[in-house]
VEXLUM-309075 format. One record per atom (N, C-alpha, C): z, y, x; residue in three letters. Coordinates in steps of 0.1 Angstrom, whole numbers, plus 5000, padded with zeros to 4 digits. Atoms other than C-alpha are relative to their C-alpha. Example, Ala and Ser with C-alpha at 12.3 -4.5 7.8 and 13.67 -1.06 7.14 Angstrom:
<sites>
500049885009ALA
507849555123ALA
500050125009ALA
500049894991SER
507149895137SER
500850114992SER
</sites>
This chain:
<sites>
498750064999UNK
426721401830UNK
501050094993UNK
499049965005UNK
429321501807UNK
501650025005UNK
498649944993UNK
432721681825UNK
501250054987UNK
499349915015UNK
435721761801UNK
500450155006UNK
499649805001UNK
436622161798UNK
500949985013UNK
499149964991UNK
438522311821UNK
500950064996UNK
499050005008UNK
441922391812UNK
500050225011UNK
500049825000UNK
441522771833UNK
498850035002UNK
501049965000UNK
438122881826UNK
499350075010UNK
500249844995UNK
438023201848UNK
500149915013UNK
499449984989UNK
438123201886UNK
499849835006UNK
500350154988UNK
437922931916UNK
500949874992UNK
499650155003UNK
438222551903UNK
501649985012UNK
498950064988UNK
442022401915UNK
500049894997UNK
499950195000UNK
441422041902UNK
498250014998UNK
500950014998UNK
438421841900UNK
499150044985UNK
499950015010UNK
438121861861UNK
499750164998UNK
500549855002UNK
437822281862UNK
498850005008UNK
501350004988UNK
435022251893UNK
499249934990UNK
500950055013UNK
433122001866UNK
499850134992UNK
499749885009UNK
433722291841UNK
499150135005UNK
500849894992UNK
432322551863UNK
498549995002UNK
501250014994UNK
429722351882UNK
498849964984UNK
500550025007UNK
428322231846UNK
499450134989UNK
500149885009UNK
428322611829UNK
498950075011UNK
501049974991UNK
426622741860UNK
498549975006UNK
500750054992UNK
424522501873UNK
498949984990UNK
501050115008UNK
422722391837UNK
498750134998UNK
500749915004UNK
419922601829UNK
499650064985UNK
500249965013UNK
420522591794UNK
501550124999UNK
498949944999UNK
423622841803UNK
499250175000UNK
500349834996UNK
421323141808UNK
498849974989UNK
501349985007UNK
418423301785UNK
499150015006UNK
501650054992UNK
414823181798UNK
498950104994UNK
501449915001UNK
411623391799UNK
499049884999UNK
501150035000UNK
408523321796UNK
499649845009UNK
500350144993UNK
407822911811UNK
498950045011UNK
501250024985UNK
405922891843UNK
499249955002UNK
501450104998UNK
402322831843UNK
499950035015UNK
500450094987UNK
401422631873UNK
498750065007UNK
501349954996UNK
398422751895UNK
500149865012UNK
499950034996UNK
396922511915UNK
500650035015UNK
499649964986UNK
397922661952UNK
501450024998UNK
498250034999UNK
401922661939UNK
500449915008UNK
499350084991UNK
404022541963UNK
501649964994UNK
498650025006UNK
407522361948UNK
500349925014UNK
498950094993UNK
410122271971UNK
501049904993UNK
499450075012UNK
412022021956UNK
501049895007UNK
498850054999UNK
414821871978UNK
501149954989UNK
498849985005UNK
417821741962UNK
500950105010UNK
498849954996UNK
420821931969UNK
500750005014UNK
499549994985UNK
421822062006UNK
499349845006UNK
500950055000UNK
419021872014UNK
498450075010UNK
500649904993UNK
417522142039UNK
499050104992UNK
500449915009UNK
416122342009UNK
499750125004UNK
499849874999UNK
417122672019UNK
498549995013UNK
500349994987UNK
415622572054UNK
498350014997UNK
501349985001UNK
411922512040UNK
499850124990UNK
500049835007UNK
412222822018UNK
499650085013UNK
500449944989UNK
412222972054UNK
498950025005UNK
501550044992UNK
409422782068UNK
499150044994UNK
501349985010UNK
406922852037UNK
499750175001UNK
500949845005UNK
407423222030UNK
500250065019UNK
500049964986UNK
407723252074UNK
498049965000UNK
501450055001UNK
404223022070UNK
498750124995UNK
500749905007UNK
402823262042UNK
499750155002UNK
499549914995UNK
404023592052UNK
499450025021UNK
500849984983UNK
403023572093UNK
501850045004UNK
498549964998UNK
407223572095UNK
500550124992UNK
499349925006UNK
408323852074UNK
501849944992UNK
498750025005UNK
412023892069UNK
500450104993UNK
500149885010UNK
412124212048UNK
500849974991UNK
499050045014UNK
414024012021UNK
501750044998UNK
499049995001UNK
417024072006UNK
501049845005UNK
499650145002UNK
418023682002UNK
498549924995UNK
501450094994UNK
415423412008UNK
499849974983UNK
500150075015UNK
416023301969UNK
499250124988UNK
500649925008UNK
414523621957UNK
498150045002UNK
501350004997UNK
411423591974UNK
499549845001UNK
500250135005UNK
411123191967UNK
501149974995UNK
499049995009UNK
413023191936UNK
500549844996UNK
499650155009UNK
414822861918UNK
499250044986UNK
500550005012UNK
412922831889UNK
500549984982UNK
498850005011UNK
416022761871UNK
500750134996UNK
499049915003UNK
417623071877UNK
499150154998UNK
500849885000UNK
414823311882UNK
500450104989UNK
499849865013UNK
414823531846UNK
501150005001UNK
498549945000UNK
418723511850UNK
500050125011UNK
499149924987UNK
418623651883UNK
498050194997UNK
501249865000UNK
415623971869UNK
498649945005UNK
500850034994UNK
412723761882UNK
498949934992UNK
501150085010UNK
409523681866UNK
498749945005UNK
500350124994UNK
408423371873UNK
498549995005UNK
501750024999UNK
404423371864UNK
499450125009UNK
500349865000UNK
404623751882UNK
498949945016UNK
500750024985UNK
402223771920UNK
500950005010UNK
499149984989UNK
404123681948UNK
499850095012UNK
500849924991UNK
403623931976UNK
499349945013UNK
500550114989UNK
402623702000UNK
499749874992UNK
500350125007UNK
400423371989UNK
499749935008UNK
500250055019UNK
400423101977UNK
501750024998UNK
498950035007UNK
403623121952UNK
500649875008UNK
499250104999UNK
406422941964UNK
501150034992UNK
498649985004UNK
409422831946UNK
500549844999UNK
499150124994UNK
412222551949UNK
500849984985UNK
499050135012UNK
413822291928UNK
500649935002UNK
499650165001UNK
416222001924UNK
499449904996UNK
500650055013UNK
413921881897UNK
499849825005UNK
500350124996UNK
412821521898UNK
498649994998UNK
501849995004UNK
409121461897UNK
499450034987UNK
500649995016UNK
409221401860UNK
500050134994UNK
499149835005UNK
411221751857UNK
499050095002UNK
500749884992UNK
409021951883UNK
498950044989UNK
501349955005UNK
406322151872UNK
499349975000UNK
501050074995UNK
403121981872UNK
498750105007UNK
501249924996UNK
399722111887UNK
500150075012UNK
499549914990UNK
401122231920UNK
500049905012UNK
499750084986UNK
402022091956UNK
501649985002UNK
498849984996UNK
405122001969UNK
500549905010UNK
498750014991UNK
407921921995UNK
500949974999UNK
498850025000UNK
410321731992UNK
500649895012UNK
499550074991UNK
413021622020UNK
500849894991UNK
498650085003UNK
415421332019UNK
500750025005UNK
498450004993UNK
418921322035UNK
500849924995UNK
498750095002UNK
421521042038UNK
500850084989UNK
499349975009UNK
423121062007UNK
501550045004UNK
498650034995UNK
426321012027UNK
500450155004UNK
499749825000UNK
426121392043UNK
499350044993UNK
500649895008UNK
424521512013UNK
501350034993UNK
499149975006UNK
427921482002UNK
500850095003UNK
499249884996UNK
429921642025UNK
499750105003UNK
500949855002UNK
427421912029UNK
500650064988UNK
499549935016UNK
427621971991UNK
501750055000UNK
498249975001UNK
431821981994UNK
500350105008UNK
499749834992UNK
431822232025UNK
499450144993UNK
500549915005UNK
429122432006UNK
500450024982UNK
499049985012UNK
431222431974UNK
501650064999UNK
498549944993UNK
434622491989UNK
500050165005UNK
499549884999UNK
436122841991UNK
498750104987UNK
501549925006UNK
432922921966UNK
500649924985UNK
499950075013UNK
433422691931UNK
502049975000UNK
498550045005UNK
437122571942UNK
500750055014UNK
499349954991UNK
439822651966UNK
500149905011UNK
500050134991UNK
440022502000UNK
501349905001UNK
498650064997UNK
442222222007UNK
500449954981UNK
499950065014UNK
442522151965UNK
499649894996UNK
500550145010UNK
440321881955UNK
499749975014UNK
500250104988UNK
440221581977UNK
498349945005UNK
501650104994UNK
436621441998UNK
499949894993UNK
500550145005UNK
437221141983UNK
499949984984UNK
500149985011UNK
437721201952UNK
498650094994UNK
501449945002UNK
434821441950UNK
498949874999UNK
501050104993UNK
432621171968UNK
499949864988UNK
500250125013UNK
433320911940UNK
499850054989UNK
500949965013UNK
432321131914UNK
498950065001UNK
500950034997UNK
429321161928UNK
498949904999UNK
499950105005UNK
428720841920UNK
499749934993UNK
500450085012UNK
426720631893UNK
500849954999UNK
498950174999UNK
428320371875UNK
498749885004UNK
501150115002UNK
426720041881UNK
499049944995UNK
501149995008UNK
423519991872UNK
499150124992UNK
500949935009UNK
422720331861UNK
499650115013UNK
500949914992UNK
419920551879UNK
500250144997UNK
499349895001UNK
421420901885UNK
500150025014UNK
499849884990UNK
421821211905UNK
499249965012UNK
501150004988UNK
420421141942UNK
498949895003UNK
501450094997UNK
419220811937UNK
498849974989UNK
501649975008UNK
417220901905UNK
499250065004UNK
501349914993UNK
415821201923UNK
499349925009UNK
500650064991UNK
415020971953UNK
498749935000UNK
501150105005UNK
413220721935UNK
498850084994UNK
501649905007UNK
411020971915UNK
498850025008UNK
500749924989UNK
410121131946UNK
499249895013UNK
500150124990UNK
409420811966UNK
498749964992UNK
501450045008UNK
406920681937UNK
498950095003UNK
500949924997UNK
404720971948UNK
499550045017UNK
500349994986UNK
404520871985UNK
498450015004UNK
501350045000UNK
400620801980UNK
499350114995UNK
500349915003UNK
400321151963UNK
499250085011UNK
500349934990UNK
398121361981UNK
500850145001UNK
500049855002UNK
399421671966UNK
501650015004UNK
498750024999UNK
403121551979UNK
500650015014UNK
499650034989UNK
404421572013UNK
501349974999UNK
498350075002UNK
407821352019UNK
500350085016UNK
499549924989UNK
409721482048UNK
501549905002UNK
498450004997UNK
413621362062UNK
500650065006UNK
499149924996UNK
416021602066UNK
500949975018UNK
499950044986UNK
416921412102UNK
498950025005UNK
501549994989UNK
413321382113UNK
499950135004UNK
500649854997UNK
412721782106UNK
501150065008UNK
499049924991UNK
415921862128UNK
499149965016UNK
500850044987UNK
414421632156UNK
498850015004UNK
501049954996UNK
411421742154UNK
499050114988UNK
500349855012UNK
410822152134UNK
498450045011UNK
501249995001UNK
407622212152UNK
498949894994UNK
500450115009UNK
406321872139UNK
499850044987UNK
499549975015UNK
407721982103UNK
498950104996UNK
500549905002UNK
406122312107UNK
498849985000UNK
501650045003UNK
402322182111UNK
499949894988UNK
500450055013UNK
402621962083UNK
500350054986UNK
499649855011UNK
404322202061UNK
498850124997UNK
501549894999UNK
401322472071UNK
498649904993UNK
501350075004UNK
398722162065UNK
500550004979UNK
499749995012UNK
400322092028UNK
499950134995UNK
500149855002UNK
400422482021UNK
498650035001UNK
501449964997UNK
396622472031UNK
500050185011UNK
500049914993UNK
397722762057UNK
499249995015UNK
500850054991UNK
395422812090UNK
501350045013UNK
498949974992UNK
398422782117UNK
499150045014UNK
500349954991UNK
397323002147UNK
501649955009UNK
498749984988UNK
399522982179UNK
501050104995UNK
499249945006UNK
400823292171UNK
501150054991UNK
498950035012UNK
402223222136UNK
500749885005UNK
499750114999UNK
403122902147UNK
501550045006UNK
499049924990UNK
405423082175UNK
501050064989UNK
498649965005UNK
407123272152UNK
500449894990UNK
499550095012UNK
407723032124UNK
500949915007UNK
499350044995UNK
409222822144UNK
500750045003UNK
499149904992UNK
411323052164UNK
500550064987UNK
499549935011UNK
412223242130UNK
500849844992UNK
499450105004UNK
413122882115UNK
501249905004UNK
498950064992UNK
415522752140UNK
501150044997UNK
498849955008UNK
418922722132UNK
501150095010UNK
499449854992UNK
420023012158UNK
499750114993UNK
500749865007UNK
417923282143UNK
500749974987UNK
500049985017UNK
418623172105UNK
501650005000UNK
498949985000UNK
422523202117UNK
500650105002UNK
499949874994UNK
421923502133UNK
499650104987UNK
501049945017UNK
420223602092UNK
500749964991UNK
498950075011UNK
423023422079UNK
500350074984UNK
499849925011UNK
423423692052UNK
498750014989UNK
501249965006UNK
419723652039UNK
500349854994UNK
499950115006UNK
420323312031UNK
501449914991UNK
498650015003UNK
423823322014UNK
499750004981UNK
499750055015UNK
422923241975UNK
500750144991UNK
498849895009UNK
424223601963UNK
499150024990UNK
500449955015UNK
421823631932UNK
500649894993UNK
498950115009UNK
423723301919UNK
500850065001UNK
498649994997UNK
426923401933UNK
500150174994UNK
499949905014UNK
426223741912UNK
500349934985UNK
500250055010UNK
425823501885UNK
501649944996UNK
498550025006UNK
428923351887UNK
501150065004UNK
499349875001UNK
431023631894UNK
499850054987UNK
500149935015UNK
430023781859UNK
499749904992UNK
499950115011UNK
429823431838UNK
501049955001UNK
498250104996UNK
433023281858UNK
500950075008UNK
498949894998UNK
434923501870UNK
500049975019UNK
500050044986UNK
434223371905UNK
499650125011UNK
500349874989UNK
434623611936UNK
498750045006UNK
501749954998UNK
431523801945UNK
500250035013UNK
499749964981UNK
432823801984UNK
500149845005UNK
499850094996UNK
433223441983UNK
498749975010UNK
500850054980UNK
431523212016UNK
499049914986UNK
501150075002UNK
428223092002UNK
499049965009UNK
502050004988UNK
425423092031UNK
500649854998UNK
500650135000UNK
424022802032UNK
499549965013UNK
499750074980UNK
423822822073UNK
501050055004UNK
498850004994UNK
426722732090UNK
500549915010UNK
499750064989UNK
428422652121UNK
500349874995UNK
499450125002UNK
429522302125UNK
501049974998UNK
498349975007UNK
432822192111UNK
500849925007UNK
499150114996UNK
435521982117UNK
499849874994UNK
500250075000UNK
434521642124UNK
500849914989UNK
498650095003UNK
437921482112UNK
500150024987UNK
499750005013UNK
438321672082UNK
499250004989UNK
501250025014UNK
434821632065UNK
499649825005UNK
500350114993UNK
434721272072UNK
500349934985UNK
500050105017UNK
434220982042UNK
501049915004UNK
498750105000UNK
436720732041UNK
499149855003UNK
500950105000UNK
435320372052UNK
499549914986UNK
500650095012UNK
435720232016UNK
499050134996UNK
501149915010UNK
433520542001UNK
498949995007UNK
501750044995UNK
431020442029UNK
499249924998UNK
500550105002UNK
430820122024UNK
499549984979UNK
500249995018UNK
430520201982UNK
498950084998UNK
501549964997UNK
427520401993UNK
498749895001UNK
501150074993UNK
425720182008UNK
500449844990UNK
500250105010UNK
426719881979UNK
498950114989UNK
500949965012UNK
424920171956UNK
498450005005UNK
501050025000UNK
422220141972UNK
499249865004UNK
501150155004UNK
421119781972UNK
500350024987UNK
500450035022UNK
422319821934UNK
498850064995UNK
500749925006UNK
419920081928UNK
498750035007UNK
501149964988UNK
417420171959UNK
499049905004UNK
500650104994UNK
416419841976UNK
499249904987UNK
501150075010UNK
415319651944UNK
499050074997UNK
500649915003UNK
413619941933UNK
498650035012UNK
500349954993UNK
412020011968UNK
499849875012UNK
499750094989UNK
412219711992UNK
500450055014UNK
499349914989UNK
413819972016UNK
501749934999UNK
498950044999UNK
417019822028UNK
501350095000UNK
499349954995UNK
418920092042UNK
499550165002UNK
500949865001UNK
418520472043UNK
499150015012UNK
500349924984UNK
417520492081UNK
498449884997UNK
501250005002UNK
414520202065UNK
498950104989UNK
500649915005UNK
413520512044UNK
499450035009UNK
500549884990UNK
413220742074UNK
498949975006UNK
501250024995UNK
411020502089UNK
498449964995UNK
501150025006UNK
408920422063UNK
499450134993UNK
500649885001UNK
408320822057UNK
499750065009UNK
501049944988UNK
407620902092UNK
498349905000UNK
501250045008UNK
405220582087UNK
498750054995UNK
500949965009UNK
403420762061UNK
499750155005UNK
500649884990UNK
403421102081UNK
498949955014UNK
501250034987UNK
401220932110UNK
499349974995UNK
500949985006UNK
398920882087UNK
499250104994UNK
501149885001UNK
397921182072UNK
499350095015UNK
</sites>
């Protein structure tokens, strides 16, 4: 998607048009110089959520899975790297992980991902994938209180008829329900049920889950502990990144776990709800004969009682 410039280059986005500007210099991976491409082994593990999408959260679970819980890390992103940012952020990609198998996490879409590997990917209502994204962008890309929910939320947005951002990735990721080498997951299911998550997570990983690991992984993955670790999971090799490409504060609020907000003021507006849920019979339901996101959820637990 093409954003026009930003009229102040430097420093936290104040309209939506600089945040484009920023999020497009930062986010692309043609903005940094790449190493060496990443050959694939079969036992790689890619996470591959879209976007605040509980990402960070199976980063947890995997190198907690792999590891026997070790938290030793600086930031969870350095020991399951983005594969986008890795050589920006000093990290080489094809190197041995210290704990196996290789994990590392993506937006990518299936076509994008790496091939020859395993992977994990959650869904989540596009609807809080939004206002996720906007709290976890606020006081970090732009200032609070500047650019409006709704306005964000509608540039989010395809136009009609065209397959983009969450519900391209969706669909990719959906075509490979029958994958063995794929586990689907929903970001609701694994809140309501993270020991569930965590045995099928360990089965896809090919890990042999003892009681004992099991205990901690879970207990280490709950969103008490990883609030209480809040600082390990806060994005600071990006947020190095854009501190010295954009001038963006290197103190700013990144973690990616966070208390709960205010109801009222992260709230969509009824028409941007209902323009949701027209995008997706435009785009989802033909595609999917899934009506509605909540007939996702059940046609991927579904497919979880089966394996």
């Amino acid at each position: 998607m093409n954003h026009p410039p930003a009229d102040r280059p430097w420093g936290r986005a104040t309209t939506l048009d600089q945040f484009f500007a920023l999020h497009d210099r930062l986010m692309s991976v043609d903005s940094y110089p790449q190493g060496a491409p990443l050959v694939t082994r079969p036992s790689d593990v890619f996470i591959t959520p879209f976007a605040k999408s509980g990402t960070t959260w199976m980063q947890q679970i995997c190198h907690g899975l792999r590891s026997g819980g070790d938290m030793s890390f600086e930031e969870i992103s350095y020991v399951v790297p983005c594969i986008d940012y890795a050589h920006a952020m000093g990290l080489d990609l094809n190197a041995d992980h210290v704990f196996d198998p290789r994990v590392y996490m993506t937006h990518a879409t299936w076509d994008d991902a790496p091939a020859g590997g395993r992977y994990i990917c959650a869904f989540r209502n596009p609807k809080t994938v939004i206002v996720s994204y906007y709290r976890f962008l606020e006081n970090w890309f732009f200032e609070p209180g500047v650019i409006d929910l709704t306005a964000f939320a509608r540039a989010f947005m395809p136009a009609p008829g065209t397959l983009d951002d969450w519900w391209l990735h969706m669909i990719s990721w959906w075509r490979q329900r029958d994958n063995p080498s794929v586990l689907l997951l929903c970001y609701e299911d694994m809140v309501r049920d993270l020991p569930g998550t965590v045995r099928r997570i360990a089965r896809l990983m090919q890990i042999e889950l003892t009681d004992g690991l099991f205990e901690v992984v879970v207990r280490q993955s709950s969103r008490g502990f990883m609030l209480d670790h809040a600082d390990q999971f806060d994005e600071r090799g990006l947020r190095r990144l854009a501190a010295r490409d954009a001038g963006l504060p290197l103190d700013s609020n990144s973690s990616k776990i966070t208390r709960s907000a205010d109801k009222d003021r992260y709230r969509l507006r009824p028409d941007i709800d209902a323009a949701f849920d027209a995008l997706w019979q435009d785009q989802i339901a033909p595609r999917t004969g899934l009506a509605d996101y909540e007939a996702l959820r059940a046609a991927v637990r579904a497919g979880m009682a089966q394996l």
